[in-house]
Residue frames as qw, qx, qy, qz and C-alpha x, y, z in Angstrom:
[[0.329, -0.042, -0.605, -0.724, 95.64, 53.01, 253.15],
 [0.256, 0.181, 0.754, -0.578, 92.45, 52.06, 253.85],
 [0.061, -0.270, -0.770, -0.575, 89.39, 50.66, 251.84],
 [0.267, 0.161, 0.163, -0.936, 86.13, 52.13, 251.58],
 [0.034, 0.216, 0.961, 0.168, 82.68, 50.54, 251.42],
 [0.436, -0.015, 0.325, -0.839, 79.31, 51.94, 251.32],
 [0.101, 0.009, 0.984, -0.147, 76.26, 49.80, 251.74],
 [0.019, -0.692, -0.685, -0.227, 72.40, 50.67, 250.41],
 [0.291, -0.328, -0.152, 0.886, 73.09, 53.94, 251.18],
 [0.044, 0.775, 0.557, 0.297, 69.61, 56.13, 250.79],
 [0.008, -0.235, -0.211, 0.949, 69.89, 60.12, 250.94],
 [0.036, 0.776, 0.571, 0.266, 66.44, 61.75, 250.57],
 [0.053, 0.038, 0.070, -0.995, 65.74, 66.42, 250.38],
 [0.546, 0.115, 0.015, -0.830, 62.13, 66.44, 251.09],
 [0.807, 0.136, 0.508, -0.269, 60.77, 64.15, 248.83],
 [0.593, 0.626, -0.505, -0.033, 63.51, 64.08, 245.79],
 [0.911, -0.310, 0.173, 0.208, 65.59, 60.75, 246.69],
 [0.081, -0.882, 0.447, 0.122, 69.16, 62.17, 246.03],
 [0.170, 0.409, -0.890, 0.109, 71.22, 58.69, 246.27],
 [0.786, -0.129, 0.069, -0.600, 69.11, 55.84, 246.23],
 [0.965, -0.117, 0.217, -0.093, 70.18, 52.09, 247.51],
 [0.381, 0.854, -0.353, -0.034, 73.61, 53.14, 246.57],
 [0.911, -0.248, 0.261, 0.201, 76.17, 49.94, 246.90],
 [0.545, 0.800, -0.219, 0.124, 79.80, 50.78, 245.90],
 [0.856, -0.493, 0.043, 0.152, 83.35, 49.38, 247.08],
 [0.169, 0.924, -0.335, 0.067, 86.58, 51.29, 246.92],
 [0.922, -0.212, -0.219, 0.240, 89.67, 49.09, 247.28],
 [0.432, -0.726, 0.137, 0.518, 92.91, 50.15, 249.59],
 [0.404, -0.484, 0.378, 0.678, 94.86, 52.30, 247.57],
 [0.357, 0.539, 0.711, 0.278, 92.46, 52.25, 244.55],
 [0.088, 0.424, 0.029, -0.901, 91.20, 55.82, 242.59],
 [0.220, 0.486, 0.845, 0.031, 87.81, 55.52, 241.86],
 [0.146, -0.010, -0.227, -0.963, 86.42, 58.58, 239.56],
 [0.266, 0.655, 0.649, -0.280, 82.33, 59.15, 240.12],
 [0.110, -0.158, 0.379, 0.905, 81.40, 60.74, 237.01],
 [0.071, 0.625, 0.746, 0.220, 78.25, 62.15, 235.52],
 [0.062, -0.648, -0.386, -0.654, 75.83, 65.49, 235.06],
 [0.067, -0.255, 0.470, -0.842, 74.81, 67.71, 238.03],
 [0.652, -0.146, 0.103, -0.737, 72.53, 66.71, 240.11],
 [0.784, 0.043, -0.586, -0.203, 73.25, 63.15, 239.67],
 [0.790, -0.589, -0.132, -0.109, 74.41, 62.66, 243.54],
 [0.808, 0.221, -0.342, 0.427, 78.14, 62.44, 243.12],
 [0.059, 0.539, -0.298, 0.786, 78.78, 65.53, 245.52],
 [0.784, -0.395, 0.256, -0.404, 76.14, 64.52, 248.37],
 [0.970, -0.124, -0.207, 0.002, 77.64, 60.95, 248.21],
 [0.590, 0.199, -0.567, 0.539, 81.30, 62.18, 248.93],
 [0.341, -0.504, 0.312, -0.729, 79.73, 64.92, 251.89],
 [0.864, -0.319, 0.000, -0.389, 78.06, 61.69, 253.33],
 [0.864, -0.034, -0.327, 0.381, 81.49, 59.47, 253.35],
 [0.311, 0.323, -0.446, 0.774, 83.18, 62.74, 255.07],
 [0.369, -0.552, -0.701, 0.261, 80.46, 62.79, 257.43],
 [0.049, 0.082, 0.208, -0.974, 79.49, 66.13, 256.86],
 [0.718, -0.054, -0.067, -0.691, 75.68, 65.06, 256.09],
 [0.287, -0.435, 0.823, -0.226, 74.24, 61.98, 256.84],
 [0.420, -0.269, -0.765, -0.407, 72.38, 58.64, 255.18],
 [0.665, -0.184, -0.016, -0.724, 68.79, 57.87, 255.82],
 [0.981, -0.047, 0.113, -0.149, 69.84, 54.63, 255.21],
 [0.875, 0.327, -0.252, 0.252, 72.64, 51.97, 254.82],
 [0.717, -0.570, 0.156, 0.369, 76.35, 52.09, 256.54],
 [0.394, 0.867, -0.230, 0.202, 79.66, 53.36, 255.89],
 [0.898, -0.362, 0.059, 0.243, 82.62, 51.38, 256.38],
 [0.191, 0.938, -0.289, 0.016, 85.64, 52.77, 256.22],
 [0.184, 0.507, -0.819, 0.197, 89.32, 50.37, 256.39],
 [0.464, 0.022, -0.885, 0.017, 86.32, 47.73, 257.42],
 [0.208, -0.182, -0.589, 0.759, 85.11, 49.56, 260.39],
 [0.101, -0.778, -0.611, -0.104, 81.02, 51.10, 260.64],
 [0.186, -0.125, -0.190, 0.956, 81.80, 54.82, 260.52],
 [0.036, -0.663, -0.595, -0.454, 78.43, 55.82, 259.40],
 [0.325, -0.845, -0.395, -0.155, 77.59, 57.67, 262.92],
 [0.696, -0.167, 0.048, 0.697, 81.46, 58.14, 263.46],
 [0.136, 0.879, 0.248, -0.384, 82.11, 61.84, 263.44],
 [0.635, 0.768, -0.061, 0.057, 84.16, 63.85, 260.51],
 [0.062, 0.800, -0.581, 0.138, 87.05, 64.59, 262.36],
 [0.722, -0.341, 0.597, -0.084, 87.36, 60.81, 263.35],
 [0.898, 0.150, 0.316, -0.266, 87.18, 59.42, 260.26],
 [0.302, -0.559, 0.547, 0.545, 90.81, 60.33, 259.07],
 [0.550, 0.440, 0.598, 0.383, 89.48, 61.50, 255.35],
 [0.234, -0.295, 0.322, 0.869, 91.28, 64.32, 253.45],
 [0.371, 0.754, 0.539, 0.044, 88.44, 66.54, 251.27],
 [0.041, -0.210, 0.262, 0.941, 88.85, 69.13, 248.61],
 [0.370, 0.564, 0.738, 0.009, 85.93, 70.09, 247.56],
 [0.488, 0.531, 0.360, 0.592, 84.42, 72.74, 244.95],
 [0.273, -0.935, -0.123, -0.191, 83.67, 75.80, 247.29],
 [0.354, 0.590, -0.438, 0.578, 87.59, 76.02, 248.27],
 [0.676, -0.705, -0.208, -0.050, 86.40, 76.49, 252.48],
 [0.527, 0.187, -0.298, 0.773, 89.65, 78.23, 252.74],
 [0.364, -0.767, -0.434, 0.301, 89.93, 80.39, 255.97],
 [0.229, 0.921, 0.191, 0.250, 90.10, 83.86, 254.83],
 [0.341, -0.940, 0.026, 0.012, 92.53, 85.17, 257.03],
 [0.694, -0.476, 0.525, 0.129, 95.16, 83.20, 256.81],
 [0.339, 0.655, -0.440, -0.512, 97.73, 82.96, 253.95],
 [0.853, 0.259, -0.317, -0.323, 97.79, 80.08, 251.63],
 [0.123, 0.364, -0.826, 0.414, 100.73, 78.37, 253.56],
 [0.191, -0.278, 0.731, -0.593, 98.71, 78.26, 256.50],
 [0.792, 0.116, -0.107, -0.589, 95.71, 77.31, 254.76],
 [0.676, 0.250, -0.688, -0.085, 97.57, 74.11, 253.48],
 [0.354, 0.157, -0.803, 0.454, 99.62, 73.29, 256.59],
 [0.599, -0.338, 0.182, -0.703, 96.14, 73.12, 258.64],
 [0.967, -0.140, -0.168, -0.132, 95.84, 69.24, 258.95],
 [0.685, 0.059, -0.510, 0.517, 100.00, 68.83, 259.72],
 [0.236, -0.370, 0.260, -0.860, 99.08, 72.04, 262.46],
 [0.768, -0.322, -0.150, -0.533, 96.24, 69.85, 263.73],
 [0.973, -0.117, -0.195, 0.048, 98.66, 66.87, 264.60],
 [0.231, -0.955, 0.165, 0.084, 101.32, 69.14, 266.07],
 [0.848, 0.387, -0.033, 0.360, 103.76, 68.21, 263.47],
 [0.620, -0.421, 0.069, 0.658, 107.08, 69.56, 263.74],
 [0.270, 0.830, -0.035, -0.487, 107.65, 73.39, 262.16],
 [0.216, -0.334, 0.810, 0.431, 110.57, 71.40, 260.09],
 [0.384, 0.265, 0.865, 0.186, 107.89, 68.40, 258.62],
 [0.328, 0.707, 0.479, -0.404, 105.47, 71.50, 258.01],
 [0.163, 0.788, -0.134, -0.579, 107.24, 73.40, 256.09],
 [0.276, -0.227, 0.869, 0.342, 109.05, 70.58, 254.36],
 [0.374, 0.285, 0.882, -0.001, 105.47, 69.33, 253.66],
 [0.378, 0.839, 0.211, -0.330, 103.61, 72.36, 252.17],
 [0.055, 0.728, -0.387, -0.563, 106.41, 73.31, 250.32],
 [0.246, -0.113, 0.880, 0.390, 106.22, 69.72, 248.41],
 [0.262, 0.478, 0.787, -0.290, 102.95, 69.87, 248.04],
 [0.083, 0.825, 0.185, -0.528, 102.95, 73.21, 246.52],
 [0.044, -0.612, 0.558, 0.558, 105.37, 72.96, 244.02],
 [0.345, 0.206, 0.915, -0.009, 103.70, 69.99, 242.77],
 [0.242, 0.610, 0.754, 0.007, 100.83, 71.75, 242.24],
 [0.495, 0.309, 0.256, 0.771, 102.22, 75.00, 241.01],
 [0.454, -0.792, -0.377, -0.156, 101.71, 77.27, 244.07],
 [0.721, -0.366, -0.216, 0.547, 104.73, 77.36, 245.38],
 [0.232, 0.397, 0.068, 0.886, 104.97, 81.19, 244.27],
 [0.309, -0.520, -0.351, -0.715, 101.90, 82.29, 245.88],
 [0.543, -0.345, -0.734, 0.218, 101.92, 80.54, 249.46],
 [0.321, -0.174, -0.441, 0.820, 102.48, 84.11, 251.27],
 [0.241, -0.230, -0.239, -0.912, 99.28, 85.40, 249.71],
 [0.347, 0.183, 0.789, -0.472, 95.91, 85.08, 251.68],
 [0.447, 0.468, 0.746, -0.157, 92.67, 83.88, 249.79],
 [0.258, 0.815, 0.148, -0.498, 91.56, 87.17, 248.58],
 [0.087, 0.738, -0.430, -0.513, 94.76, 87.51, 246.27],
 [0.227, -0.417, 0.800, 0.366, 94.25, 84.50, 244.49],
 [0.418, 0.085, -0.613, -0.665, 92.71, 83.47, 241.55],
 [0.879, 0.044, 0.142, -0.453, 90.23, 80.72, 241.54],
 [0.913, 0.178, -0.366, 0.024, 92.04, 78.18, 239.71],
 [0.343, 0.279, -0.692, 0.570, 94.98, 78.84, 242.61],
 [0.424, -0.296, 0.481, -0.709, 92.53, 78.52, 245.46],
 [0.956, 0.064, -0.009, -0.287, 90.99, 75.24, 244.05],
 [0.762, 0.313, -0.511, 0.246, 94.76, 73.97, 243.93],
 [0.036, -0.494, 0.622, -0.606, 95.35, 75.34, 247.52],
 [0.638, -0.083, -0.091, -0.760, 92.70, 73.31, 248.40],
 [0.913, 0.246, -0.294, -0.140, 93.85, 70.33, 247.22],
 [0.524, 0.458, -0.588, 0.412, 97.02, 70.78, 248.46],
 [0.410, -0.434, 0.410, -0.689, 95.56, 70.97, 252.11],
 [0.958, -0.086, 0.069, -0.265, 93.41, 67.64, 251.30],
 [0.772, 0.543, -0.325, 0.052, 97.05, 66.04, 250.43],
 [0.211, 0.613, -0.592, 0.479, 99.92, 67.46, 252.55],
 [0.666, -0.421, 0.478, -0.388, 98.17, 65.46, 255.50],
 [0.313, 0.138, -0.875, -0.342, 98.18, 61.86, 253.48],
 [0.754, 0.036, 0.402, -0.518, 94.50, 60.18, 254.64],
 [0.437, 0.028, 0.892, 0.117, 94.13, 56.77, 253.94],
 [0.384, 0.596, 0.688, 0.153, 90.98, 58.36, 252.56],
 [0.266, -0.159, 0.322, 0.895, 91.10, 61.19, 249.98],
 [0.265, 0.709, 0.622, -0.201, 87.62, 62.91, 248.60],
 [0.084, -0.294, 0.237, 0.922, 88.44, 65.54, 245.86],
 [0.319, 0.652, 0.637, -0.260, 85.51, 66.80, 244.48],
 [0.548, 0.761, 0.264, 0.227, 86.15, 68.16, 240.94],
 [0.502, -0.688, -0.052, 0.521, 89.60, 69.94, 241.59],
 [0.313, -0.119, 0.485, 0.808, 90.57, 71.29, 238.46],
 [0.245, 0.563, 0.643, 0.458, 87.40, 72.81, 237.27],
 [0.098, 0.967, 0.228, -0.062, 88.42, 76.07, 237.71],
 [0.674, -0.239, 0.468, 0.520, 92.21, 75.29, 236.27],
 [0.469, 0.724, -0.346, -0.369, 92.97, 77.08, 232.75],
 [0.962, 0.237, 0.075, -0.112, 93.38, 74.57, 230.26],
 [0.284, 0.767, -0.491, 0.299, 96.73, 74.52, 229.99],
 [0.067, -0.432, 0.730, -0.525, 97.30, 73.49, 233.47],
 [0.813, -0.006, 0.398, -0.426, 94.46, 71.50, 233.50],
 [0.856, 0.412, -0.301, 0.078, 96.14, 69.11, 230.71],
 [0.487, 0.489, -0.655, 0.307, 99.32, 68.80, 232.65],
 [0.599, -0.202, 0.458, -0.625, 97.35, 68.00, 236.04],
 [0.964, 0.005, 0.239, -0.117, 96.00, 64.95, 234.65],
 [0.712, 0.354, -0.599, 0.096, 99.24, 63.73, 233.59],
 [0.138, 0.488, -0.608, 0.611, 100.81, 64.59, 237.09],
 [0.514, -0.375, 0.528, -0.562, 98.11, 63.66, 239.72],
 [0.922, 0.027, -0.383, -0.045, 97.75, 59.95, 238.85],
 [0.672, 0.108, -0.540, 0.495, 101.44, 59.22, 239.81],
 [0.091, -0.570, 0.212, -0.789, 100.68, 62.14, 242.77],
 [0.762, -0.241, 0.087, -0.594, 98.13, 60.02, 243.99],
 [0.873, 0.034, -0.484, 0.054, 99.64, 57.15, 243.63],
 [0.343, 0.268, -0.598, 0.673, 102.96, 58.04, 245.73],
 [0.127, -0.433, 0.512, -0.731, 100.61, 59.31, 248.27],
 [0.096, 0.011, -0.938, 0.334, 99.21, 55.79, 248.95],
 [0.347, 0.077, 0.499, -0.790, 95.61, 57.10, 249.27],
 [0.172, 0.456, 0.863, 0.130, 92.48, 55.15, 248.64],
 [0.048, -0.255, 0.079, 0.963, 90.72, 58.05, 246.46],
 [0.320, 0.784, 0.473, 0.244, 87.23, 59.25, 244.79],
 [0.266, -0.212, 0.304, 0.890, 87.47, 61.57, 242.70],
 [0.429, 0.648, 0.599, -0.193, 84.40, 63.70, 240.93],
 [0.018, 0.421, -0.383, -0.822, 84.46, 65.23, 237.75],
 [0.566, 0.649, 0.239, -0.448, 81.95, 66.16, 234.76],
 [0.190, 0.713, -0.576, -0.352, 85.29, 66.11, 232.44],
 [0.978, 0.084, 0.000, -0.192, 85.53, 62.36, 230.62],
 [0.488, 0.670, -0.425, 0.364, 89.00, 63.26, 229.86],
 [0.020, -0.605, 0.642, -0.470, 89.79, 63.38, 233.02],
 [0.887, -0.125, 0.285, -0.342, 87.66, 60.82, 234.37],
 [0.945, 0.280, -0.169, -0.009, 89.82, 58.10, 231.93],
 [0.462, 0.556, -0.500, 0.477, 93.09, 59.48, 232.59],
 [0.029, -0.408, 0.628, -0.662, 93.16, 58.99, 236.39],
 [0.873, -0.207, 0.176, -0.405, 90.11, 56.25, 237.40],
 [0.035, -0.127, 0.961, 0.244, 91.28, 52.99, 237.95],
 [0.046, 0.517, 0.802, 0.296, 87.69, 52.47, 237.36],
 [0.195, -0.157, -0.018, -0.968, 85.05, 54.97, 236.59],
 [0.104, 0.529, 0.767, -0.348, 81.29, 55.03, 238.51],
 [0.045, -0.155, -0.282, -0.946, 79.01, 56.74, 235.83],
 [0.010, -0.486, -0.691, 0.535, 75.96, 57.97, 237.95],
 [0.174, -0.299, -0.307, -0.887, 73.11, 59.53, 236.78],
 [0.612, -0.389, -0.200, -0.658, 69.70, 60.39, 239.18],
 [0.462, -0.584, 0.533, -0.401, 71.61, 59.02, 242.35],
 [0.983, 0.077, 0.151, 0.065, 72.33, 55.49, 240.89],
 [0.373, -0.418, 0.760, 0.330, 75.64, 53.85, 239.66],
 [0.721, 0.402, -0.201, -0.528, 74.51, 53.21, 235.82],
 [0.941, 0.077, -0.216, 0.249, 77.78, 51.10, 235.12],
 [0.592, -0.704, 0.376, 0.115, 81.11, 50.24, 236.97],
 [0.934, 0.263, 0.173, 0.171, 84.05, 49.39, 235.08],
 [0.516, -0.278, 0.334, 0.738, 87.93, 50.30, 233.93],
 [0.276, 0.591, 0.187, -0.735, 88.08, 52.96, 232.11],
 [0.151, 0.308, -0.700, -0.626, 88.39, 51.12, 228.72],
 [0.074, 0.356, 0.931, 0.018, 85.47, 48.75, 229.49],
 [0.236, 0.670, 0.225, -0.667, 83.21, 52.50, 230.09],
 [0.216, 0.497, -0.169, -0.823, 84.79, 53.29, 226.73],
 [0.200, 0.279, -0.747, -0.569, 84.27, 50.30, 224.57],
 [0.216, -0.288, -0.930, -0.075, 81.71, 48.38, 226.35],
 [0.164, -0.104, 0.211, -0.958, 79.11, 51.11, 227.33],
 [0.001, 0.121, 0.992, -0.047, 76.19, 49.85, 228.99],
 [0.390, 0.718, 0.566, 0.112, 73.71, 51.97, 226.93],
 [0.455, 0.696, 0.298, 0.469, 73.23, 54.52, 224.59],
 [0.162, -0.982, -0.031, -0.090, 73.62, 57.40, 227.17],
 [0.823, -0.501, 0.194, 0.186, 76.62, 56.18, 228.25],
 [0.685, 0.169, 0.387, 0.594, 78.12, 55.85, 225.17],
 [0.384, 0.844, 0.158, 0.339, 77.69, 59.37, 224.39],
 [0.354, -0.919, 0.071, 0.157, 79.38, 60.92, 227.49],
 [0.231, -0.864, 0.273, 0.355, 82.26, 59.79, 226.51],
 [0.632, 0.222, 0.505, 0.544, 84.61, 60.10, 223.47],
 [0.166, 0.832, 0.133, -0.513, 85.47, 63.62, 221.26],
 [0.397, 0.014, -0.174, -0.901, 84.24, 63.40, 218.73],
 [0.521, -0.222, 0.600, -0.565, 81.09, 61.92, 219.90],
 [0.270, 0.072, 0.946, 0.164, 80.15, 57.98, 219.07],
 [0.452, 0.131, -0.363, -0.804, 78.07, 57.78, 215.96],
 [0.333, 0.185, 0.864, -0.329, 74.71, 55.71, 216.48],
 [0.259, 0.174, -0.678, -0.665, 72.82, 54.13, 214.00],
 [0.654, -0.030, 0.539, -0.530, 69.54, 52.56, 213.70],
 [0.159, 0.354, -0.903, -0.185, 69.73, 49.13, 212.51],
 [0.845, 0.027, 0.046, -0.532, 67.30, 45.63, 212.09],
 [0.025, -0.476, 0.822, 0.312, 70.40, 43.13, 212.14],
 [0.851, 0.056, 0.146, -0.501, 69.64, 40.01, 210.21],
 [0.615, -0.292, 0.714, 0.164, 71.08, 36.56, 209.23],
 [0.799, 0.453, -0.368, -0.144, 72.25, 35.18, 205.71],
 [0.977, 0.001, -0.186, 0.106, 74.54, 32.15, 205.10],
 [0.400, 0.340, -0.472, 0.708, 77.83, 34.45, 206.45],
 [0.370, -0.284, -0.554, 0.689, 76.40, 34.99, 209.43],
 [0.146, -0.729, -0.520, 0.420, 74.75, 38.12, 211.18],
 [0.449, 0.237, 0.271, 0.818, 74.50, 41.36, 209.22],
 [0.072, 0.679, 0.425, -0.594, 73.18, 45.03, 209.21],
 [0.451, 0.522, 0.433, 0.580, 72.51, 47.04, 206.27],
 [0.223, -0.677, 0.008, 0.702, 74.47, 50.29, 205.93],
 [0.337, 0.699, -0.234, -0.586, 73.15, 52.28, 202.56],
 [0.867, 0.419, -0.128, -0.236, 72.00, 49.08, 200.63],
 [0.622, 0.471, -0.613, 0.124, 74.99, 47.58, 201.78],
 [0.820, -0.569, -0.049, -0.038, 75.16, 44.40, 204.34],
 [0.021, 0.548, -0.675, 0.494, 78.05, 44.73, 207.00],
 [0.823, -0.201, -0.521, -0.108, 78.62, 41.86, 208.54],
 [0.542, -0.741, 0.169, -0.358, 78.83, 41.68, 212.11],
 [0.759, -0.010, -0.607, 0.235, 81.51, 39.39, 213.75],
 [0.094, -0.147, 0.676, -0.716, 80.55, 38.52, 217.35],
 [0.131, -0.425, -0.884, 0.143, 77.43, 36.35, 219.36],
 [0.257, 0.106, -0.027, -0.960, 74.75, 39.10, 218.02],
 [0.035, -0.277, -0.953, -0.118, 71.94, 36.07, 218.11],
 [0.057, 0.665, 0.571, -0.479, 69.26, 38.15, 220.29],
 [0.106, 0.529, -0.088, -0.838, 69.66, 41.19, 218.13],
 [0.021, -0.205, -0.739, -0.641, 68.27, 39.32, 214.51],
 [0.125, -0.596, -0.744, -0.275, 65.03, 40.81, 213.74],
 [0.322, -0.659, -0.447, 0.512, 65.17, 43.48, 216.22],
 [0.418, 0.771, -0.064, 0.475, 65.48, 46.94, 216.11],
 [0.789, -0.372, -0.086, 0.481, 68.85, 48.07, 217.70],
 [0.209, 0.968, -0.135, 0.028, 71.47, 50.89, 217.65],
 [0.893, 0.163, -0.054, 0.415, 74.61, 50.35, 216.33],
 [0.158, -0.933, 0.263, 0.189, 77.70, 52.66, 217.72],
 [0.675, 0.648, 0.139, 0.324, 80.27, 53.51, 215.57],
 [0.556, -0.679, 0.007, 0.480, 83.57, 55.24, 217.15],
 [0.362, 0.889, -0.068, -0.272, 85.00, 57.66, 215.11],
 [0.153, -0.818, 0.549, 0.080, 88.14, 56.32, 215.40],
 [0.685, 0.147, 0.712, -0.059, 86.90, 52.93, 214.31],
 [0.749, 0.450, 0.485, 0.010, 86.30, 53.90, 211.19],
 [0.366, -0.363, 0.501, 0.696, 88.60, 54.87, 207.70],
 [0.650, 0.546, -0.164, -0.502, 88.22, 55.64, 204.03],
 [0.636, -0.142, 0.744, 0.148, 88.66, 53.34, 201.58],
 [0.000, 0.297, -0.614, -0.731, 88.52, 52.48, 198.00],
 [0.814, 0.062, -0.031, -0.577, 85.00, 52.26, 196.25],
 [0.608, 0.393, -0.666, -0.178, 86.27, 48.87, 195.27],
 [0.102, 0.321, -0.829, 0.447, 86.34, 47.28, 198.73],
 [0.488, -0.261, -0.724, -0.411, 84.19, 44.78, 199.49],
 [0.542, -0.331, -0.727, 0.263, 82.03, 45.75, 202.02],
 [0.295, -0.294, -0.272, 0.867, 82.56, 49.21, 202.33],
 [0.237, 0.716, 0.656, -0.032, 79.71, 51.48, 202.57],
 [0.220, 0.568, 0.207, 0.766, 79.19, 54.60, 199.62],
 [0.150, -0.754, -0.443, 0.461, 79.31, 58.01, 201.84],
 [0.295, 0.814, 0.088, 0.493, 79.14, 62.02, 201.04],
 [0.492, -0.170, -0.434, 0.735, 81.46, 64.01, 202.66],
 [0.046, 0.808, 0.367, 0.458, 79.95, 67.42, 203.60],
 [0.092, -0.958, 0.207, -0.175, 82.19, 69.08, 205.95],
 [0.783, 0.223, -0.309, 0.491, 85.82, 68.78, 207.17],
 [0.123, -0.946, 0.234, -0.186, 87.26, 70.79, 210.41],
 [0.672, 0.229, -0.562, 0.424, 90.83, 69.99, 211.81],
 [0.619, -0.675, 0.215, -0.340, 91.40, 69.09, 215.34],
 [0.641, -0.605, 0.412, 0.229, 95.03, 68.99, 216.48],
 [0.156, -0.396, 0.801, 0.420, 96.85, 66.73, 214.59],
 [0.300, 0.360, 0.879, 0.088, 93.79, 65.08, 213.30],
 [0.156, -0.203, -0.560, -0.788, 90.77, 65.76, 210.78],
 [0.377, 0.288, 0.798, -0.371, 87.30, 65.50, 211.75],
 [0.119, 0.043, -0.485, -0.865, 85.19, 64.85, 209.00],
 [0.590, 0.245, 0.551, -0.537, 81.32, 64.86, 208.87],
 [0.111, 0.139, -0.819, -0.545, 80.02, 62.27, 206.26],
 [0.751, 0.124, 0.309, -0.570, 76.22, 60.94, 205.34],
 [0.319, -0.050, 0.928, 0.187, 75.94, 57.59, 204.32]]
């Protein structure tokens, strides 16, 4: 294993700044999810820790060590990325077993390895096919398996399931946590998916316009979001937001929700008098009997079911 550090790290295209004073520390053995919109930098920042582009500015340490100017093949880090870069000719086997081929593994460890690797990732049918014959969502897993079957301290997967059928993309994030885990690598991980971003970050980096908005586990992303955008990416259905003026009587801090004050409980001093937006998780909130003190009068005005659950839209 091996920890990962970057340091003010400035990419510039022209005159768009890409990744700007970017400070971010991976610990050994840690899986860190970058997560956010296209275009927000999360792809150029992992191309710039494999040293396939380079910063304008700042350093890259890698297990502690200044790899910044350090070429790719030195820097013993395992990429999957979204373009597949599988080598046409060659059949998915060989594709994989390229990094244990590079270190002139034994033909035993190779096969031993691909073949774990594969089955894992639900390939092992397909290994004698070359590129051409295989789907997308099995070339984005052959992929993976290639960044894997080597174990790197460092690991760079760049959205690997998003071209998975959903199906297999739901049983993926159960499986590659503990996948990752066994194989010991210090990991980022990119993905647009929130779902997937919770299930498999120990903490999530939510980037947006080559910054790090916030840093945090993923239950601190979901419950302490550190603004409104934030709070929308993630959660399905999405976090209801209210505008609000809280204010103070003798109980304490309150907001008024449809002529009716809701009282706040938590250190909401700064917020009296302001105007603020209250979020409102869906899951936070229940019917109740008119009779309940406190509870605020709504209309329901649709109903759709999802799964095992309702979702119901209501106006207050």
């Amino acid at each position: 294993m091996a920890s990962l550090e970057l340091k003010n790290v400035v990419k510039r295209y022209k005159s768009q700044t890409v990744l700007d004073n970017l400070s971010l520390t991976v610990a050994d053995g840690e899986t860190l999810v970058l997560f956010g919109p296209s275009g927000a930098g999360k792809t150029v920042l992992l191309r710039m820790v494999a040293g396939v582009i380079d910063p304008d500015e700042g350093k890259i340490l890698i297990g502690g060590e200044d790899m910044t100017d350090v070429d790719a093949e030195f820097r013993g880090v395992g990429m999957a990325f979204q373009n597949f870069a599988l080598f046409p000719h060659m059949s998915a086997f060989d594709n994989i077993a390229t990094p244990l081929e590079a270190r002139h593994s034994s033909q035993g460890t190779i096969k031993a390895g691909v073949e774990s690797v594969a089955k894992l990732l639900k390939i092992d049918h397909v290994l004698s096919h070359k590129p051409r014959a295989l789907s997308n969502g099995q070339k984005q897993r052959t992929a993976l398996a290639r960044a894997l079957v080597g174990s790197p301290p460092i690991l760079l997967l760049d959205d690997p399931l998003r071209n998975v059928d959903a199906k297999l993309r739901f049983e993926m994030r159960l499986e590659l946590p503990r996948l990752l885990h066994d194989r010991g690598a210090t990991v980022v991980y990119v993905t647009q998916d929130y779902k997937e971003a919770m299930a498999l970050g120990n903490r999530i980096a939510v980037m947006s316009q080559g910054v790090i908005r916030q840093l945090g586990t993923p239950e601190q992303i979901y419950r302490e979001p550190a603004n409104v955008e934030i709070a929308r990416l993630f959660g399905d259905p999405t976090i209801n937001l209210l505008d609000v003026k809280p204010a103070r009587d003798a109980k304490g801090i309150y907001v008024g929700l449809s002529n009716v004050q809701v009282h706040l409980a938590g250190a909401y001093e700064a917020a009296v008098g302001r105007d603020c937006v209250i979020g409102l998780r869906p899951e936070a909130l229940s019917f109740v009997g008119e009779a309940t003190p406190g509870a605020v009068p709504v209309t329901v005005e649709a109903e759709t079911p999802l799964n095992e659950k309702i979702v119901t839209l209501v106006r207050t």
